[in-house]
C-alpha positions in Angstrom: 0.0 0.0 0.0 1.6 3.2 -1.1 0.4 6.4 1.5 1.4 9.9 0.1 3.8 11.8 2.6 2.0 14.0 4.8 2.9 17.5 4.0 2.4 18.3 7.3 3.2 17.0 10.8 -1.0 15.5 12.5 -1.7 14.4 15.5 -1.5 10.0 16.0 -3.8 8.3 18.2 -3.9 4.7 19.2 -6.7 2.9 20.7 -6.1 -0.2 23.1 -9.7 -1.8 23.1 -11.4 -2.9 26.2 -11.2 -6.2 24.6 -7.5 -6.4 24.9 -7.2 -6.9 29.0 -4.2 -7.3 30.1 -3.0 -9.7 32.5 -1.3 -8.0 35.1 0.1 -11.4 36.7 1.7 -13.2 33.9 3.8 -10.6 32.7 7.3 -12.7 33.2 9.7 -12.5 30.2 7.7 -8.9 28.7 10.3 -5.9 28.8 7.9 -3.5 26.7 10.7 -0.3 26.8 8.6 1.6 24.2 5.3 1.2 26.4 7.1 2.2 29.8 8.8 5.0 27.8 5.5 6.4 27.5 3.6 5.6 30.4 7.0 7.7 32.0 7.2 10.8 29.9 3.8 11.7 28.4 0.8 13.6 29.9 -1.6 12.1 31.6 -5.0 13.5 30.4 -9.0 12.1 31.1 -11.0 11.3 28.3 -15.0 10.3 27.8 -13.7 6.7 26.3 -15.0 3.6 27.7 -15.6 1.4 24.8 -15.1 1.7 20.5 -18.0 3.4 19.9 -17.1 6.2 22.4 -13.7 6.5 21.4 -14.7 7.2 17.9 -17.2 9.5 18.5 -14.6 11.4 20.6 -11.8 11.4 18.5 -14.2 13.1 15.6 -16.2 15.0 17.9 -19.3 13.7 17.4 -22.1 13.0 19.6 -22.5 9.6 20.9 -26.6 9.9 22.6 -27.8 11.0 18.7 -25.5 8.8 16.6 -27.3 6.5 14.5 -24.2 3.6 14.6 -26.2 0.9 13.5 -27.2 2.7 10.2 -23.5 4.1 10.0 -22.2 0.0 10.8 -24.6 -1.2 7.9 -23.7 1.6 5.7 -20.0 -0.1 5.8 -20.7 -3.6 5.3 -23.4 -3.2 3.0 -23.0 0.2 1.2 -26.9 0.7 1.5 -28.9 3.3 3.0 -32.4 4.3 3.5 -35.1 5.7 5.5 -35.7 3.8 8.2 -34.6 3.0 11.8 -31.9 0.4 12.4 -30.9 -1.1 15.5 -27.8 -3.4 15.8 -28.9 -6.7 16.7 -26.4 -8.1 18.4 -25.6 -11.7 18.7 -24.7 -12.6 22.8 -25.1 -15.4 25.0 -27.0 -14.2 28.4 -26.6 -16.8 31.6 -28.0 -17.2 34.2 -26.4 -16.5 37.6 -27.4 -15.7 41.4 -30.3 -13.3 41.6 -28.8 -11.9 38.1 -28.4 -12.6 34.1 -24.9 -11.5 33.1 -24.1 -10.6 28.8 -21.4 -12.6 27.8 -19.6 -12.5 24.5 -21.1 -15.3 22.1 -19.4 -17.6 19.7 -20.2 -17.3 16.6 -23.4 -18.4 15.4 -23.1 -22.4 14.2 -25.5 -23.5 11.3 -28.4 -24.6 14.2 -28.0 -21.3 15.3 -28.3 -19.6 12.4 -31.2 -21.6 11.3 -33.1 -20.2 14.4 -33.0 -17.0 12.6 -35.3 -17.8 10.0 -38.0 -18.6 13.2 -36.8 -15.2 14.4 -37.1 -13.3 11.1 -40.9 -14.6 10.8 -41.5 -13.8 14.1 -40.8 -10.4 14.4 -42.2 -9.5 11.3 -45.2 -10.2 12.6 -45.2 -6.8 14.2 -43.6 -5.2 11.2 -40.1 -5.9 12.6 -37.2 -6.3 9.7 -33.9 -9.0 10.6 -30.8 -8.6 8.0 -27.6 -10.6 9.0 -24.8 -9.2 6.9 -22.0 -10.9 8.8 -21.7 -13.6 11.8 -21.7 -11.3 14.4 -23.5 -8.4 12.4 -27.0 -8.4 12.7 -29.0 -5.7 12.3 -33.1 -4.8 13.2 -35.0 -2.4 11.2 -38.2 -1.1 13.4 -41.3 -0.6 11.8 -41.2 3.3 12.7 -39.2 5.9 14.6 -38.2 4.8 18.2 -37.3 7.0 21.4 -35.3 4.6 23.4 -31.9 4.8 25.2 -29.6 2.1 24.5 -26.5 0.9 25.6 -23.3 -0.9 23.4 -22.8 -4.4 24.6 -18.7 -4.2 25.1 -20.1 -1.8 28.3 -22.8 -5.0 29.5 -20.0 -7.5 28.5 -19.7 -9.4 32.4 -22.4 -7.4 33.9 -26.0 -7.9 35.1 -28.3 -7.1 32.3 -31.2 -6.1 34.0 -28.9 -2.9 34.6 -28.4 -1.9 31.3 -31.7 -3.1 29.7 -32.8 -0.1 27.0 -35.0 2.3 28.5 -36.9 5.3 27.3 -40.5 6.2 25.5 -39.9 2.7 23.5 -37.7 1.0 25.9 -40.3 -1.4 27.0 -41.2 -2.4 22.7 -37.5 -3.7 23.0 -36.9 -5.4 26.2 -40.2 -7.6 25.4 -38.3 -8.2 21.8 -35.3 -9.1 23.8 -37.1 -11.5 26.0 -38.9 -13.0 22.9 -35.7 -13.8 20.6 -34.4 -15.3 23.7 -37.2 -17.7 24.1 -37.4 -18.2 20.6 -33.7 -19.3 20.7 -34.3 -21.8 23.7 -37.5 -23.4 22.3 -35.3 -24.3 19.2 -32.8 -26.4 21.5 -29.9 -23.5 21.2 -27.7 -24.2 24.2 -24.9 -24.4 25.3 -22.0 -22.8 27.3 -21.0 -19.3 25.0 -23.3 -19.9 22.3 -25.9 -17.8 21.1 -28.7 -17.3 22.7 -30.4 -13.4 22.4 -29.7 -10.2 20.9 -29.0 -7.2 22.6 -30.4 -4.1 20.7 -28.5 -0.7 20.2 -27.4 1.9 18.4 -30.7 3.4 17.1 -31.3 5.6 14.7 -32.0 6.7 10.8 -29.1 7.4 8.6 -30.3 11.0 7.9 -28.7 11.1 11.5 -25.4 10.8 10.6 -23.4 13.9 9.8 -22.1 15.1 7.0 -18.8 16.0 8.4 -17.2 15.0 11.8 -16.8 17.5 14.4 -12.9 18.2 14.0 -10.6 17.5 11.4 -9.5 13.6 11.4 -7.1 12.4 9.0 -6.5 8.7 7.5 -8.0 5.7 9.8 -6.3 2.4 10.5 -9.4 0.1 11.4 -11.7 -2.8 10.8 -14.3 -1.5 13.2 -17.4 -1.3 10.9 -18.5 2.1 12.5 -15.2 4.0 11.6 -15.2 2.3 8.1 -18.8 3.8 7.3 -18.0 7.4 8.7 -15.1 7.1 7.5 -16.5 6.0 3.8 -19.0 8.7 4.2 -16.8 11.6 4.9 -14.4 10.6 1.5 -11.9 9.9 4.1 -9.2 6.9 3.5 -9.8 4.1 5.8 -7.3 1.1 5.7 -7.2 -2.4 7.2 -4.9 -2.9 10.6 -2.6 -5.5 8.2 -1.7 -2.6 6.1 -1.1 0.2 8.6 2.6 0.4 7.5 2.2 3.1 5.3 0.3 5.5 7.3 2.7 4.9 9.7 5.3 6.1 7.3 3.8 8.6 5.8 2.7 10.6 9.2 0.1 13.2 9.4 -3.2 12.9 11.3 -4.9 9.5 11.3 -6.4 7.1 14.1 -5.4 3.7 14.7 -7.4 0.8 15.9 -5.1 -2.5 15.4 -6.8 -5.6 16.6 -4.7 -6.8 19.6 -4.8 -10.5 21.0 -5.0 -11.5 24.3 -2.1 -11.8 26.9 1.2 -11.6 26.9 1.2 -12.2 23.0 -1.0 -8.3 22.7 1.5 -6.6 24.6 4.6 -7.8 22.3 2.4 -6.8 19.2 1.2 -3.4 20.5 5.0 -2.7 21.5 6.7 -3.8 18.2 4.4 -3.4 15.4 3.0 -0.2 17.1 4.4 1.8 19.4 7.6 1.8 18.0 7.1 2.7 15.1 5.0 5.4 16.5 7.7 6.6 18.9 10.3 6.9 15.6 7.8 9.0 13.8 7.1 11.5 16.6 10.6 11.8 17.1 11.0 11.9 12.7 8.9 14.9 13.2 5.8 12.8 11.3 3.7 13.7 14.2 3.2 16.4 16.7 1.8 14.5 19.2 0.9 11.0 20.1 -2.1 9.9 22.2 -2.7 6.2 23.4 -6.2 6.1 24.2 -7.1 3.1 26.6 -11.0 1.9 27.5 -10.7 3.2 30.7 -11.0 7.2 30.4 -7.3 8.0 30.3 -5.0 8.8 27.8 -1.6 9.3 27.9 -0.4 12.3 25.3 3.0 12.3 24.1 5.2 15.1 21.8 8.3 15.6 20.9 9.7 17.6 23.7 8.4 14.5 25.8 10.6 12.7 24.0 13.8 14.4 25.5 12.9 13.9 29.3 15.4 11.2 29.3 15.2 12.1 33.4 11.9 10.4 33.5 13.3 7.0 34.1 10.9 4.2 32.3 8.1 3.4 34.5 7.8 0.0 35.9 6.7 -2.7 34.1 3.9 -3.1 36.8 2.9 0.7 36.2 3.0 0.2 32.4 0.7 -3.0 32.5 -1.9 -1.1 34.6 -2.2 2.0 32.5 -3.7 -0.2 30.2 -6.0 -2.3 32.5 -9.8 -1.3 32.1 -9.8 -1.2 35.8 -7.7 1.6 35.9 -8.1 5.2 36.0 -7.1 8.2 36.0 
């Protein structure tokens, strides 16, 4: 992938997703210097980011309570657009615990599974209700006319009791009896099992006359496979490339987010520290960047620039310290 040269030096920011936790006990035989270099020299700064969706919507400057991410999500995979109001449908497995019912992530959808969504699709279009599936994890609901609801991303129910987070508003009650009716439909049709799929959680609401025309601040080339920064990005004539060919943006510098896909463990942290932050740190010190933010899910983010660079007196943190700036049970 060839990227032109930026003419002029952006701003870089990094995103470590909720989804990458770090494990703060096995850490024996990780050095990370890069990462503690950071966590030692740059500026500690609080930021409304808990999950993706808010980190996108703050790095643009957009609105997160009247973004319509499901329309912007199916904008990306399918390129289609219309008038009416979608909802991500999205694919978890809900269990049962003491006096609670906790969202866990689901595996995705087997052929039995998917098979239940034909029953699902006839159901709820009994009451004028509209299921597309575009992907394994990426369904989507269109409602049969405007809702007023208040909704909340799964990644932020992920562990947690449901009954907490369930959506809420003018229509809220329309979609916790849909909830409670996929589910059933799902466990009449023998779904089980530990992790499979066994509800949808609805979110993101909206109409894509919603989304806006431009984002709220200037935001250069993306790095991401997240569908909602593929469709704003997409809409907005803005390049938008996939984390395995990041390499030129990194070379070429100027403003642009990244979102890399980070595994688990031990294995995420020596991936974030050589295919990312060093690179990084060698273009902020190139001059490619003025600053450089790494944005973790737990509302802090640490902002580096060049003068940063030079406070070689700020000895690398700990590699205790380091781990924990990242953990999503951190703070600032």
């Amino acid at each position: 992938m060839t990227v032109p040269q930026a003419s002029t030096p952006g701003d870089a920011c990094l995103y470590v997703g909720a989804s990458f936790t770090p494990d703060c006990t096995a850490t024996n035989g990780l050095r990370l210097p890069a990462l503690r270099r950071v966590v030692a020299r740059a500026q500690r700064v609080a930021v409304p980011v808990n999950d993706a969706v808010s980190f996108v919507c703050w790095a643009a400057g957009l609105d997160e309570q009247t973004l319509p991410v499901a329309a912007v999500c199916r904008f990306a995979d399918t390129g289609e657009t219309d008038e009416l109001c979608w909802l991500r449908a999205e694919p978890v497995h809900m269990q049962p615990a003491q006096d609670s019912l906790r969202l866990l992530p689901a595996q995705p959808p087997r052929n039995s599974e998917a098979a239940v969504l034909a029953t699902v699709d006839e159901y709820l279009a009994q009451d004028g209700w509209r299921l597309q599936v575009t992907g394994p994890r990426d369904w989507y609901l269109a409602a049969p006319g405007a809702l007023e609801c208040v909704t909340t991303p799964p990644e932020r129910v992920v562990g947690r009791d449901v009954f907490d987070f369930m959506p809420g508003g003018e229509d809220g009650r329309r979609l916790r009896s849909l909830i409670n009716d996929v589910q059933m439909l799902f466990h009449a049709d023998g779904a089980a099992g530990e992790s499979s799929v066994n509800s949808i959680w609805p979110w993101g609401q909206g109409t894509w006359e919603q989304v806006p025309a431009a984002p709220g601040k200037a935001v250069g080339a993306a790095v991401s496979s997240h569908s909602l920064v593929r469709g704003l990005w997409r809409h907005w004539n803005q390049p938008c490339h996939a984390p395995a060919a990041a390499d030129g943006v990194l070379e070429a510098g100027g403003s642009a987010l990244f979102m890399p896909e980070l595994p688990a463990g031990n294995t995420g942290f020596e991936v974030l520290e050589q295919a990312w932050l060093e690179p990084m740190l060698s273009g902020l010190s190139a001059g490619r960047w003025r600053t450089l933010t790494l944005v973790a899910a737990n509302g802090v983010a640490l902002r580096m620039t060049r003068r940063d660079l030079r406070r070689f007196w700020r000895r690398p943190a700990s590699l205790d310290a380091a781990v924990m700036a990242l953990h999503p049970g951190a703070s600032s």
